[in-house]
Structures are given as C-alpha cells and as structure tokens.
N, C-alpha and C positions, 0 to 999 in steps of 0.2 A: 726718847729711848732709841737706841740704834743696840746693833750688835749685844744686846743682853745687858745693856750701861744706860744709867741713868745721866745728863750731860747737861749742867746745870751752869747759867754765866749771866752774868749783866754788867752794862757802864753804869749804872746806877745805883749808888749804896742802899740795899735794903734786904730784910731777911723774911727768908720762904719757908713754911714748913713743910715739910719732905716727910712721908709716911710708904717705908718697904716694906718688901714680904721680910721674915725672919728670917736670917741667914745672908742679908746685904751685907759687902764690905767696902769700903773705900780706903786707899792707902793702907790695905793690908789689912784693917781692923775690923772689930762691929763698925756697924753704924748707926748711929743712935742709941737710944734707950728702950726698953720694951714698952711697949703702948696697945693694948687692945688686941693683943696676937699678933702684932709686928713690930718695927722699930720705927723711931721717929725720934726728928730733933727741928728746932730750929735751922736753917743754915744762912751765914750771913754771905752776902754776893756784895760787890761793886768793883768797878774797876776791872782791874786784869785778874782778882779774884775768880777761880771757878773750882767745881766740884764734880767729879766724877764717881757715880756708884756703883758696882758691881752685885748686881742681881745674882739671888744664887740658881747654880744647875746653867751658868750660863759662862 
C-alpha cells in the first residue's frame, strides 16, 4: 500500500484474492463484489499485468 492505493504486479501468471474496505475503486469503478462487509474478487496478475486500488477516504 503506498499513498491510500493498493499496487498489485507479478512476472508470473497467477491470481490473488484481494479483500477492501467498502467503498475501493479501481479504474474508476467498485472493485469487486460484496463479501462479508467488504469487496473482494479474484485478480489475475502476470506479466506486464498490474492492478491498482484506490482505497476509500484516500
């Protein structure tokens, strides 16, 4: 986590599950699906693949 963002990367194909507070966005949108009072999804990484999450209140 840096600066209120979640910053997620690998050379290597394989998928992470990721669990935010409510209210994360990435590329503008939710992120995830609701899950136990948060969001959560699978996310697939490799390569020049990455992901960035925006925390909310941040």
């Amino acid at each position: 986590m840096q600066d209120g963002q979640v910053h997620l990367g690998s050379a290597s194909a394989l998928e992470v599950p990721l669990t935010v507070p409510d209210g994360a966005t990435s590329g503008g949108a939710t992120f995830g699906a609701p899950w136990g009072g948060r969001l959560a999804a699978w996310v697939p990484l490799g390569g020049e693949t990455q992901l960035t999450v925006q925390l909310p209140g941040n």
